[in-house]
GUFILUM-137142 format. One record per residue: residue in one letter; x, y, z of N, C-alpha, C in turn. Coordinates in steps of 0.2 Angstrom, whole numbers, plus 5000, padded with zeros to 4 digits. Layout:
BEGIN
AXYZXYZXYZ...
***
This chain:
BEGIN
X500449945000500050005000500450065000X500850065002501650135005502050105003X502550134999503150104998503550174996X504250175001504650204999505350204998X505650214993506450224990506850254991X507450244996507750294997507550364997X507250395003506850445002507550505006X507250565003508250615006507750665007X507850695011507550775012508050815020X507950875017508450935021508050985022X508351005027508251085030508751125027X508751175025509051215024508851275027X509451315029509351385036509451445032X509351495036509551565029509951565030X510451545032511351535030511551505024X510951465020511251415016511251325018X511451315025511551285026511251225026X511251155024510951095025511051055032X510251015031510250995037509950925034X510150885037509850805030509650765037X509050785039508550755043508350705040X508250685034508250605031508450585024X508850535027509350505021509350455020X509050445014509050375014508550335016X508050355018507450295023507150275016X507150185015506650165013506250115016X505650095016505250065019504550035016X504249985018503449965015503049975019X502249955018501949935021501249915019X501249845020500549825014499949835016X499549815014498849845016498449795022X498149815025497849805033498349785037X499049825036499549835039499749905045X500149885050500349955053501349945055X501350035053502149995056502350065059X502750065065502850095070503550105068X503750175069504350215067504550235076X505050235079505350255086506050285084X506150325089506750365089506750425095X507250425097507350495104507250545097X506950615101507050675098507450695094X507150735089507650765083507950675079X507650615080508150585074507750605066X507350625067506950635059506350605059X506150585067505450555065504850605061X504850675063504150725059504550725054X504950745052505250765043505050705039X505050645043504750615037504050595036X503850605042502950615041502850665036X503350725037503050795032503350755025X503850725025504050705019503750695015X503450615019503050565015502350595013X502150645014501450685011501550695006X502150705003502550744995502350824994X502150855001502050914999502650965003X503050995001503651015005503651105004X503651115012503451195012504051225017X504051305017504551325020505451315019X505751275025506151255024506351185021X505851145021505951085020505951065013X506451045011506751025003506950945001X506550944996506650874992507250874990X507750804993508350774988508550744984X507850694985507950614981507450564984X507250534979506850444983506350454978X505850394980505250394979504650394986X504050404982503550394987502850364983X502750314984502350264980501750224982X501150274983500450264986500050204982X499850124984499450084979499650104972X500250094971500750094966500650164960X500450244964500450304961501050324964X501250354961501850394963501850464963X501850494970501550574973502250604972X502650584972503350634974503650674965X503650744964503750754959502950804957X502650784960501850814959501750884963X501450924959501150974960500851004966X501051044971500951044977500051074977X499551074973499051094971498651034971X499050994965498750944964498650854969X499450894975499450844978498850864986X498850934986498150964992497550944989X497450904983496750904979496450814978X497450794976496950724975497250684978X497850694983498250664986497950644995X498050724996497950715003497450715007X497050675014496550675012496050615011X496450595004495950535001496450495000X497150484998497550445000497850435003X498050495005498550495012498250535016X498250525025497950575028498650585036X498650615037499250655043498950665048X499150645054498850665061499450695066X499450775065500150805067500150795074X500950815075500850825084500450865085X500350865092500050915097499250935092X498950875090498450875086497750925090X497750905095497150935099497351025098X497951045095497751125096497751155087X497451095084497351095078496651145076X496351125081495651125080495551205082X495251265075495051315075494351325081X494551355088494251385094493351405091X493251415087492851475082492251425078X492651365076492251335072491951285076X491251265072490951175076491151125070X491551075075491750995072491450995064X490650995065490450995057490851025052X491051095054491551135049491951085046X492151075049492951055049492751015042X492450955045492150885040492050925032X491550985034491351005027492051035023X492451045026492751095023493351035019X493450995024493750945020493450885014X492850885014492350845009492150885003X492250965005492551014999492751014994X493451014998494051004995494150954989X493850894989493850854984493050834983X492750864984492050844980491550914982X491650974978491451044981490651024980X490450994975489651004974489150964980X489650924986489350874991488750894994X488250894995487850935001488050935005X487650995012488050995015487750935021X486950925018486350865021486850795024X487050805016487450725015487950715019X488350775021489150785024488850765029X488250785032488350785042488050705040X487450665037487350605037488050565037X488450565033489250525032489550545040X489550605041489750595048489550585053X489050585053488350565058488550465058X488550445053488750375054489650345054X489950395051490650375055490850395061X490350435066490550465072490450395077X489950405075489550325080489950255079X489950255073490450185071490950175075X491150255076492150255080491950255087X491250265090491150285096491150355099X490950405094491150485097490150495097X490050545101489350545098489050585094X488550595092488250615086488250705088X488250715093488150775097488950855099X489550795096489750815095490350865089X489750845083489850875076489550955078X489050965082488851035085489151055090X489851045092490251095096490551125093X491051145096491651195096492251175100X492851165098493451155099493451145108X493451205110493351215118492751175123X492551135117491751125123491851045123X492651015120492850955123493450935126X493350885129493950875133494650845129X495050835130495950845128495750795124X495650705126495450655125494950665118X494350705119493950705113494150745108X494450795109494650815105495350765100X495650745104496250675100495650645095X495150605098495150535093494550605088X494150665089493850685084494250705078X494750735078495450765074495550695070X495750645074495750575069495150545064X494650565068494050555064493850605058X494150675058494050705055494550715047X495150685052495950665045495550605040X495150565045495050495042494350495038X494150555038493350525034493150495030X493750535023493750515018494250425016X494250395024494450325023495050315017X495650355017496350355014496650305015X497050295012497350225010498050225016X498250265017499050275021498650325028X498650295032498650345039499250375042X499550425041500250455046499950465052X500250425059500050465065500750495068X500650545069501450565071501250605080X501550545084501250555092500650555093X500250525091499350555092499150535100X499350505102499350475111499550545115X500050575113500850605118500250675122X500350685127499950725130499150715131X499150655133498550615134498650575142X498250575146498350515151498150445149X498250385153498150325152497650305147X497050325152496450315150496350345142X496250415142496350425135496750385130X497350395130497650335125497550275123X497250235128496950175128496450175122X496050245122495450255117495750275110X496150305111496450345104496750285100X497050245104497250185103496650135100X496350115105495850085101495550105095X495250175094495050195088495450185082X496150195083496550175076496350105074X496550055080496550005077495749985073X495250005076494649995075494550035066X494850095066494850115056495350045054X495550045054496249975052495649925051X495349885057495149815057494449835052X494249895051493449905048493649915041X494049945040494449965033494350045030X494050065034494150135035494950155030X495350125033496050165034496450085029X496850095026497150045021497750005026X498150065027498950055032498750115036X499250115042499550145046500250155049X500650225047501350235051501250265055X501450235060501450255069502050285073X502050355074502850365076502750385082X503150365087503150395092503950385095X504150395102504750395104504650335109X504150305111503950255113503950195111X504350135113504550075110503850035114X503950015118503349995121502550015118X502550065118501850065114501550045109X502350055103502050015096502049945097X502349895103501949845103501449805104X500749865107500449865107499949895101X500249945095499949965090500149935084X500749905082500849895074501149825076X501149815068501349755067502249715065X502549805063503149805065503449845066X504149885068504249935071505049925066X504949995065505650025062506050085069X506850075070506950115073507450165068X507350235071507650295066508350315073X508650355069509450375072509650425068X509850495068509950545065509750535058X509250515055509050525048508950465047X509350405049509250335044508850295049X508550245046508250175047509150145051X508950125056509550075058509249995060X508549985063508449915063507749925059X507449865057506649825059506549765057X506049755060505749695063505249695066X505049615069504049635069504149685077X503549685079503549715085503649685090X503349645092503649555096504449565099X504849555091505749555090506049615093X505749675091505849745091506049775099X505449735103505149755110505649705115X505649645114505949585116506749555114X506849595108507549555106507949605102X507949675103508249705098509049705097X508949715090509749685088510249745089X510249805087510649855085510849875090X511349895091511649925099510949995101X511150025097510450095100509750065101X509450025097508949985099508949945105X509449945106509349895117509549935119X509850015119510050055122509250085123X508950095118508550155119507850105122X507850035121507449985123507649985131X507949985133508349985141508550035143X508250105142507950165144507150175146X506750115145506150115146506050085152X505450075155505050065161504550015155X504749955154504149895152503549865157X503149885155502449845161502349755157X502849755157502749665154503149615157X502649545159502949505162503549485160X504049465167504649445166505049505166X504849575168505449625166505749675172X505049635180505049655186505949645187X506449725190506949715192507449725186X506949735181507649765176507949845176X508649825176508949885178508749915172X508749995175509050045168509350065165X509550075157510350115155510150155151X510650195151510550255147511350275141X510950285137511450305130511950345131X512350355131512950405134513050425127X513250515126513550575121512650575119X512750615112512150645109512550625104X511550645098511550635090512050675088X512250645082512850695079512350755074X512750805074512350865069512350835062X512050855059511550815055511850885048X511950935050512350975047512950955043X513450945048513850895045514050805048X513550765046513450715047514250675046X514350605053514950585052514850535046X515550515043515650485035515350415038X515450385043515450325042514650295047X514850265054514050215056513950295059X513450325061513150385064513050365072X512950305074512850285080513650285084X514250295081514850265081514950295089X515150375089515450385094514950395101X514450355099514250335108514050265106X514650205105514450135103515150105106X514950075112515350045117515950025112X515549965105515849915102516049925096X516049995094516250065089517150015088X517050005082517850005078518150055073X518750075073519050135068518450105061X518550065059518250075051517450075051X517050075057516350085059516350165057X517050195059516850275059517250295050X517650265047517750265041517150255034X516650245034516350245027515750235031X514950225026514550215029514250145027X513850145031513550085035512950055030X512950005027512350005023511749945028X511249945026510649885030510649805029X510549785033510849715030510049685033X510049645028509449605028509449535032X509149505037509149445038508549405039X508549345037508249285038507449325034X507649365029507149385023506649435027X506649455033506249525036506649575040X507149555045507749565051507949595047X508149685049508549715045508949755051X509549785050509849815054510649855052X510749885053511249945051511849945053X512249865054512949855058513449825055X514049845058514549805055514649725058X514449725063514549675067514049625064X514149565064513649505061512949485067X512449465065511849465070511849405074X512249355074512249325080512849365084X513249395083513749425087513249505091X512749515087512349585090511949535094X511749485092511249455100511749445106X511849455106512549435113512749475116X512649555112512949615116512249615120X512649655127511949685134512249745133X511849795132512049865132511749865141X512149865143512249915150512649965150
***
């Protein structure tokens, strides 16, 4: 359903300067699928949420790749044509901090109409509240909520209604980028549930899931990609990812967490020592090199390509992967 190639995009500053927040990610994701993207801050997780839209504004500049929706290819298209027939109905994005998305002014119905505009202007406006009138209920939001206004719901309703409102149009590709983070338990649990619930209904085709929480995607996708100053360095299902990762930063960043899962009572915690390297000028060779216990001179000499194993097991190392099961990053 998603498929991407080598995908490259940069920041550039009014100095001129590049900044290659993502290099190189390529990834799939077939249909009634979900894949879960992890990384600490700044490694590239949003640039590539914005990337993958194909629509690039501001600072943010196309380098290279593809981006290939149900075998259409968006990247190269028309920022007009990609606001008209793209987004939306093939691809839809759930930004962070989504709950202050929502214009204070307007009621929820707005919103819905203004999107079902967009690509079908002659729609009634009868027809727009009945379509949402029964996708409201399907997802569990009530019917009563299409006549508010932003301020007259709580944090939680506003999350899963902004989802419902990205999803109407039942797109092929779901971007969620954090849609949990700033929610308590409770809340997430639903927001959570709702995803899955467009997925298992067919609402939604696929779902990328990104958050900085490893733990959670095991609980939402089917497999988990982990990012590192711009690249993909491991994936694998979610299961492996959670319980057995290969890549040195992946058991570091996995052993930075607090697990509520059997068998984990008493495990110590460790933390990654140094920070990301500047992305400004990126080091030549592994990018994880100089905070990696097991770092060798030619780790930090050239760059690291992904190595494939047992046809799904991918991962970003010089070291062979029964020699990376064996490392304990303490």
């Amino acid at each position: 359903m998603l498929e991407v190639q080598d995908l490259k995009t940069k920041y550039v500053t009014k100095y001129g300067e590049a900044l290659h927040a993502v290099d190189g990610v390529s990834l799939t994701i077939e249909e009634g699928k979900s894949l879960g993207i992890a990384g600490e801050s700044g490694c590239g997780k949003s640039t590539l949420a914005l990337s993958l839209m194909g629509y690039y504004f501001g600072q943010l500049r196309y380098e290279g790749g593809r981006i290939i929706i149900d075998g259409n290819e968006i990247t190269g298209r028309r920022p007009d044509d990609v606001r008209k027939n793209i987004l939306g109905s093939d691809l839809a994005y759930i930004p962070q901090a989504a709950m202050n998305a929502l214009n204070p002014t307007m009621k929820i119905i707005r919103f819905i109409e203004d999107v079902i505009h967009a690509h079908d202007p002659k729609m009634p406006k009868a027809d727009i509240y009945e379509m949402a009138k029964k996708r409201f209920a399907i997802l569990g939001l009530p019917e009563e909520v299409l006549q508010k206004h932003a301020v007259e719901l709580s944090g939680g309703m506003k999350q899963r209604t902004v989802i419902a409102i990205s999803t109407i149009l039942s797109p092929k590709v779901l971007i969620a980028d954090e849609p949990s983070s700033a929610l308590d338990v409770t809340s997430q649990k639903m927001v959570i549930k709702m995803l899955h619930d467009l997925l298992d209904k067919g609402f939604i085709k696929s779902m990328l899931f990104i958050t900085h929480e490893l733990p959670l995607l095991y609980n939402v996708t089917d497999d988990i990609m982990v990012m590192y100053a711009g690249q993909i360095v491991e994936r694998g299902s979610a299961k492996e990812m959670v319980f057995e990762p290969i890549h040195p930063y992946s058991k570091g960043l996995m052993g930075s967490i607090i697990v509520p899962e059997a068998g984990t009572r008493g495990t110590v915690l460790t933390s990654i020592p140094g920070t990301p390297p500047d992305l400004k000028h990126p080091p030549a060779g592994c990018r994880f090199a100089d905070r990696c216990r097991w770092a060798e001179p030619q780790c930090k000499a050239a760059p690291v390509s992904l190595v494939t194993f047992d046809n799904s097991r991918q991962y970003r190392c010089r070291l062979d992967f029964e020699t990376l099961k064996e490392i304990k990053f303490k």
